[in-house]
N, C-alpha and C positions, 0 to 999 in steps of 0.2 A: 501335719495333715494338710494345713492349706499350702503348704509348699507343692506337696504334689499333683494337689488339686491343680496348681498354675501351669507346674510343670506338663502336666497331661495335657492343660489345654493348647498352651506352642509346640505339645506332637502332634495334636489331632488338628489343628490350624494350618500346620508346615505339611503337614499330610493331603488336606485339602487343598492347599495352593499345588504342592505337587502334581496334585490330581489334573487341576483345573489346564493347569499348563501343558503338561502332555496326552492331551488327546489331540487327537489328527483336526489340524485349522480346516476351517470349513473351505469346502471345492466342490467341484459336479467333473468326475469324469469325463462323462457322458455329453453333457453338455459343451466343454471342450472340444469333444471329436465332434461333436454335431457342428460345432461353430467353424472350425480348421475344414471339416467335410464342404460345406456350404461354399466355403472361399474356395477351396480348387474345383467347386462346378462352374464357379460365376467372378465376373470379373465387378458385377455390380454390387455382388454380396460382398469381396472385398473392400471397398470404395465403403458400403454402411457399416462395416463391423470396424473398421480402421478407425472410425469417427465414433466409437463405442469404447470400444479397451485397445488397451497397450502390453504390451509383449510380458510386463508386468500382471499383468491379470491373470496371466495364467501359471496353474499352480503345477501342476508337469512339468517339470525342464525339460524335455522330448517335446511338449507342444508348444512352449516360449521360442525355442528354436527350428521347428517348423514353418509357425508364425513368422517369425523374422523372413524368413527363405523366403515365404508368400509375398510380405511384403515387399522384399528386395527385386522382385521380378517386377510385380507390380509397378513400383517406383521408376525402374527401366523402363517400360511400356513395352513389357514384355509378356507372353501368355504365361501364367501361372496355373499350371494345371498338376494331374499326378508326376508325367513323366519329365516337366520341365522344372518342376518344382526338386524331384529327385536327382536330379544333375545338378543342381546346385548344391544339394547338400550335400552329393558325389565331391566333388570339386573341392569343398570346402572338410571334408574328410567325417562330415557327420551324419553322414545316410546310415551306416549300420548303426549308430549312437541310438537314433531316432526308429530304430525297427525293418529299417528297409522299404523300400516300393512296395512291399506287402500291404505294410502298414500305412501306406499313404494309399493304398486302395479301400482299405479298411475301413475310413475315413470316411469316403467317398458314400461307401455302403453304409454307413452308421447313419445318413440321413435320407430322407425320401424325397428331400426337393431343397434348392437353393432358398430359395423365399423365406425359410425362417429362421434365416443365419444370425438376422438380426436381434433374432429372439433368444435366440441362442445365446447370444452374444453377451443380452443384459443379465442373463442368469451369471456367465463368468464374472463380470465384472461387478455383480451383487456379493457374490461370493469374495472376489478379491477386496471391499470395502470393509468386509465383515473382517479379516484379517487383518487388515490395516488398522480396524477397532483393537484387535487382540494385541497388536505389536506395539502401537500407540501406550494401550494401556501396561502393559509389561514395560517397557520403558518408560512410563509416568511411574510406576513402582516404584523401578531401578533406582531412580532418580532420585525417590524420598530417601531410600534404605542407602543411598552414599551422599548424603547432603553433612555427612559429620561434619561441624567447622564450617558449612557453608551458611549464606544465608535462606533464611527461608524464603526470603519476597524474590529471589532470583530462582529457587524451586519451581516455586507458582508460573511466574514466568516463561520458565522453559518448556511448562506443562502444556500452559496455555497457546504458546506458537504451536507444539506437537497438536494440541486439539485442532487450534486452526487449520493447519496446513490439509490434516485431514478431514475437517468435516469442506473444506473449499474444493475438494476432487481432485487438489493438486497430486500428483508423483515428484519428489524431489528428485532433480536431475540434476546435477553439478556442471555436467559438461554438454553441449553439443557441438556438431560439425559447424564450421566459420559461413558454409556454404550456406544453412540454414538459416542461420542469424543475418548472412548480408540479403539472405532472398527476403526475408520479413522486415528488412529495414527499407527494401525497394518498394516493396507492395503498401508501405508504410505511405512514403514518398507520394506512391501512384492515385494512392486513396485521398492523399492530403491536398493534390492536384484538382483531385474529379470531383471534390466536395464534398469527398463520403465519408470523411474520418475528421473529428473537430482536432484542431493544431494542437490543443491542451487547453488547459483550464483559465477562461479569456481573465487578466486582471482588470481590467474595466478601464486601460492608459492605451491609446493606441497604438503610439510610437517602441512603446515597452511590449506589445502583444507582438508587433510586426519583425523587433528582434529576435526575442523568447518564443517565439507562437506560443506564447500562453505558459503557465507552468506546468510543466511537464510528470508525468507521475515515473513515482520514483527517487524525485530529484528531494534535495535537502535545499531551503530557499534560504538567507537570511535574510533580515532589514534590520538595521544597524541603526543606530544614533546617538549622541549624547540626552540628556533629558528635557525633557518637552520640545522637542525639536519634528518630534509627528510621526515618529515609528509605528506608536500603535496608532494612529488614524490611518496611516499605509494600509495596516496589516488590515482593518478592519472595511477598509477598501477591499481587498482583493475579496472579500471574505463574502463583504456585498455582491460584486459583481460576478462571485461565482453561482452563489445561492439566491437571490432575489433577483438578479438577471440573465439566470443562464440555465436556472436549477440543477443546478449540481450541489448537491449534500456535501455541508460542509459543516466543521467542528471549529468552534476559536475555543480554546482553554482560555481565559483569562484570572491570569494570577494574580494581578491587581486592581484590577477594578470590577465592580460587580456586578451584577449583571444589569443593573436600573440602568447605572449608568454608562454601561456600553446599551443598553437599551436606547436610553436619551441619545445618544452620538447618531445612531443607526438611523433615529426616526428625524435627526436633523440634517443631516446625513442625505436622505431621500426625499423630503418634503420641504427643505429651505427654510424650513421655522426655525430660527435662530437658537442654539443652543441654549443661550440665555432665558430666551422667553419660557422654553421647558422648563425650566428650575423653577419658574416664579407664574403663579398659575395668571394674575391677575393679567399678565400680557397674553393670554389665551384669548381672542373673541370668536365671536361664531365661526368668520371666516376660515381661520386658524383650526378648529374644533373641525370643521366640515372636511380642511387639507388631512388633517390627523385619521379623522375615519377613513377618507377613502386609502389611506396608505396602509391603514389596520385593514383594510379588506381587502387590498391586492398583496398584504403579506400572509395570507391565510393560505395558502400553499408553497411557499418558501422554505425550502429543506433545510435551515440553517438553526443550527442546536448551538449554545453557549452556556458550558460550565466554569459558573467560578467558584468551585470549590477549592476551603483553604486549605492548603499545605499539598499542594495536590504533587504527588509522588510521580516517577516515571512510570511506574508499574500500571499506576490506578490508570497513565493517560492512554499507554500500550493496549493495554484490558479494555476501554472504551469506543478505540480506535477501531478496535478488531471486531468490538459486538456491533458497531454503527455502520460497518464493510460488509457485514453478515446480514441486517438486518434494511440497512436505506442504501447500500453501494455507494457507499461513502468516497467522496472524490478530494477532498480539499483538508489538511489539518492547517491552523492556526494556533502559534501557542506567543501568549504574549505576556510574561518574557521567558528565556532562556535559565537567567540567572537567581529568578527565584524558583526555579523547579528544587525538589528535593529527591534525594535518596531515598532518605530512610534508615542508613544505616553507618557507620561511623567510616571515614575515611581519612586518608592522609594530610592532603590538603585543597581545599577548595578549586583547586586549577584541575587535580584531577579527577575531582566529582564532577566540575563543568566540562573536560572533556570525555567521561563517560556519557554525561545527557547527546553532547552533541554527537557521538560514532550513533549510540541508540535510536535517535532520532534518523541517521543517517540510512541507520538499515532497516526501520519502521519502514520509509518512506519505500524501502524497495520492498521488503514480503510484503506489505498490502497494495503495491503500484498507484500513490498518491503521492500527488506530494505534498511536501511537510513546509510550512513557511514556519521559522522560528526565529521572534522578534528580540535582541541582544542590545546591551548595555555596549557603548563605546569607551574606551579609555578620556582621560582629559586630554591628551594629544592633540586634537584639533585646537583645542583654546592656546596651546604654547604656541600655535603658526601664525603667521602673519594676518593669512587668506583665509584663515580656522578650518578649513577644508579636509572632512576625514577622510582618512588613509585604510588600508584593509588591517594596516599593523594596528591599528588603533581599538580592534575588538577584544573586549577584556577578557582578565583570567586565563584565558585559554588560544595558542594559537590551533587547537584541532580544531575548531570550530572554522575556521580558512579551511583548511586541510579538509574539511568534513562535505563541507556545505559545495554545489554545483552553482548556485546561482548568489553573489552577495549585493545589496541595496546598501547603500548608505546614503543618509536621508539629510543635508544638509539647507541651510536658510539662511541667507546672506543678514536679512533684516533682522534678524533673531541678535545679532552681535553688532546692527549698525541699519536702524530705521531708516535712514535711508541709501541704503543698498538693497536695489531692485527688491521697493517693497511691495510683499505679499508673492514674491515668486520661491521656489524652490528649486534645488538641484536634485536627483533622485542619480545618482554616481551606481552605475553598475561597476564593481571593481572586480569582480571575477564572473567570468561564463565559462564554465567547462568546458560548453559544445558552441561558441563562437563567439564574437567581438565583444569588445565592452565599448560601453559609450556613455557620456552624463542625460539625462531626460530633462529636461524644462519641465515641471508643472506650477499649474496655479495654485499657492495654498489659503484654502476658506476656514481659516481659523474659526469662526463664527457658529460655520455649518459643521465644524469638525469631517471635515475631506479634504483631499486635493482634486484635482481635474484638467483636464487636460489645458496646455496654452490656448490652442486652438476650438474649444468648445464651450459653447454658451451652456450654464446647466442652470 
């Protein structure tokens, strides 16, 4: 009896899903013609509905391809109206597809005035979101009911980019025209010229801004070193002067150290009180006390978030990255280090769990257009040299991590292996640029204040 009873319920469940899925996705016919109507009276109605929905919006294939034609004249600087708009699709063999010049009069007639094309417009384009919920979630389904053998934490994950991509208004597009991309790389150029577009995200070293203009979104960064040699005072550099002097929201993971004590570095960092003295209150006097408040009240709007949560997985950092892009337009990830990230789940061998984090990282950086600095262990390679000087071969575990990354630092210190070799200076070795030169940077390192700074600048 209770068998049946189960039985009955995965008919009436599979029956319900059945159901749920094939009814007609939501659309407005109506709205449609009134939006396609509005564009062939006006050439300004096209111009606001083109900056509203995409040829995707519309649920017709008869008004996706009408659309297109509108646009296509349009983009000419050409009249788009009934009778030119109908030659084109003459021409291209899909006027009778689409109903004829009848029905592009039709069109015409379905609405009473250009002017509310635009309204029109958000109806469609409300209506195509709504579908995009439906297809979303149908393929988040999908997704569980074939996850046999897979793992679950990479389920989640693919769920979660699916939510993303759509609740950010994106349309996935794989391909466009080259014309398109070199015209937005010009306008790029032109804006970066006239002051109106920041270079990228400033690391707070002038000579490293003025190669890199800034880091770039998108890009995968690394900083490299052997141990205690200043990687993560680097990373917590850029981290600073993205978010306390630039404001731009930024994230540092740190995977080992906590947050007190990237706290302490940060506040030494900025106010010159010597790292030491913060450990040990008794070196605190008023003066010290009075530096400390005013830097606790000029960081009271400073967008900058630090989780050091342990064992922190790829997934948990992905999931974070995404809600803090959603929610503060998160411009900057920091993750320090590479090689304590985790899985989560069993792999073959350590080289190629390190180069799953760094492709991940690689392609985080580009669906959410930030970039990603991730701070990596060096092999012992420099200590067998002469000059101890690291190599790009020298980044451990893993060569995808070269392969992966667009911009690589390697963070070397002559005095760290011989006090007096140009002591308290640093090399900061760019050994790959994707998008142009490498060159070595001179900074100053304030071991002290736990920073570097520029050769050239009193701090």
């Amino acid at each position: 009896m209770a068998d049946g009873f189960h039985n009955n319920t995965r008919t009436d469940t599979s029956a319900n899903a059945a159901g749920l899925f094939d009814r007609v996705p939501p659309h407005d016919d109506n709205a449609e013609m009134a939006t396609l109507g509005g564009m062939l009276m006006s050439k300004d109605a096209i111009g606001e509905v083109s900056q509203i929905i995409s040829v995707d919006d519309f649920y017709e294939p008869k008004h996706q391809t009408i659309y297109e034609a509108i646009i296509g004249k349009f983009s000419a600087s050409e009249p788009a109206d009934a009778v030119t708009v109908a030659n084109r699709l003459s021409d291209s063999g899909d006027l009778d597809k689409v109903g004829g010049i009848d029905y592009l009069h039709s069109l015409i007639a379905s609405v009473p005035t250009a002017a509310n094309a635009s309204y029109y417009a958000e109806i469609v384009h409300q209506r195509a979101l709504l579908r995009r919920v439906i297809a979303s979630g149908t393929k988040i389904a999908q997704l569980g009911y074939d996850a046999e053998g897979s793992q679950a934490q990479d389920v989640i994950n693919m769920a979660q980019a699916e939510v993303y991509e759509m609740s950010t208004g994106r349309v996935r597009q794989d391909y466009a025209p080259v014309q398109a991309a070199v015209h937005d790389a010009l306008d790029q150029i032109d804006s970066i010229q006239k002051g109106e577009l920041q270079a990228g995200v400033p690391t707070g070293f002038q000579e490293i801004d003025e190669v890199t203009k800034g880091l770039q979104p998108g890009q995968m960064v690394v900083v490299a070193g052997r141990p205690a040699m200043g990687k993560s005072t680097l990373g917590v550099d850029f981290a600073r002067s993205a978010a306390i002097h630039h404001h731009d929201t930024t994230i540092l993971f740190s995977l080992e150290m906590s947050k007190v004590e990237l706290a302490q570095r940060i506040i030494s960092a900025e106010t010159g009180v010597p790292l030491a003295a913060l450990r040990n209150a008794d070196d605190i006097d008023p003066n010290r006390w009075n530096t400390l408040n005013n830097f606790y009240a000029r960081l009271q709007n400073a967008p900058l978030f630090i989780d050091d949560s342990p064992n922190m997985s790829l997934m948990e950092i992905r999931a974070k990255c995404r809600r803090l892009k959603q929610t503060n337009d998160l411009k900057l990830v920091v993750i320090d280090y590479l090689q304590l990230m985790t899985s989560g789940k069993a792999v073959e061998s350590r080289q190629q769990e390190v180069s799953e984090f760094s492709r991940a990282l690689k392609l985080l950086a580009k669906e959410l257009e930030v970039p990603v600095v991730a701070l990596s262990q060096l092999n012992r390679g420099p200590e067998m040299r002469n000059d101890k000087k690291p190599q790009l071969s020298d980044l451990r575990e893993s060569g995808s991590i070269e392969q992966d990354a667009d911009v690589v630092f390697l963070v070397h210190r002559p005095d760290f292996y011989d006090e007096e070799d140009r002591p308290g200076e640093a090399d900061i070795i760019m050994a790959k640029h994707r998008n142009g030169p490498t060159r070595t940077f001179g900074l100053v390192f304030q071991g002290q204040y736990s920073r570097f700074s520029d050769m050239n600048r009193e701090v």
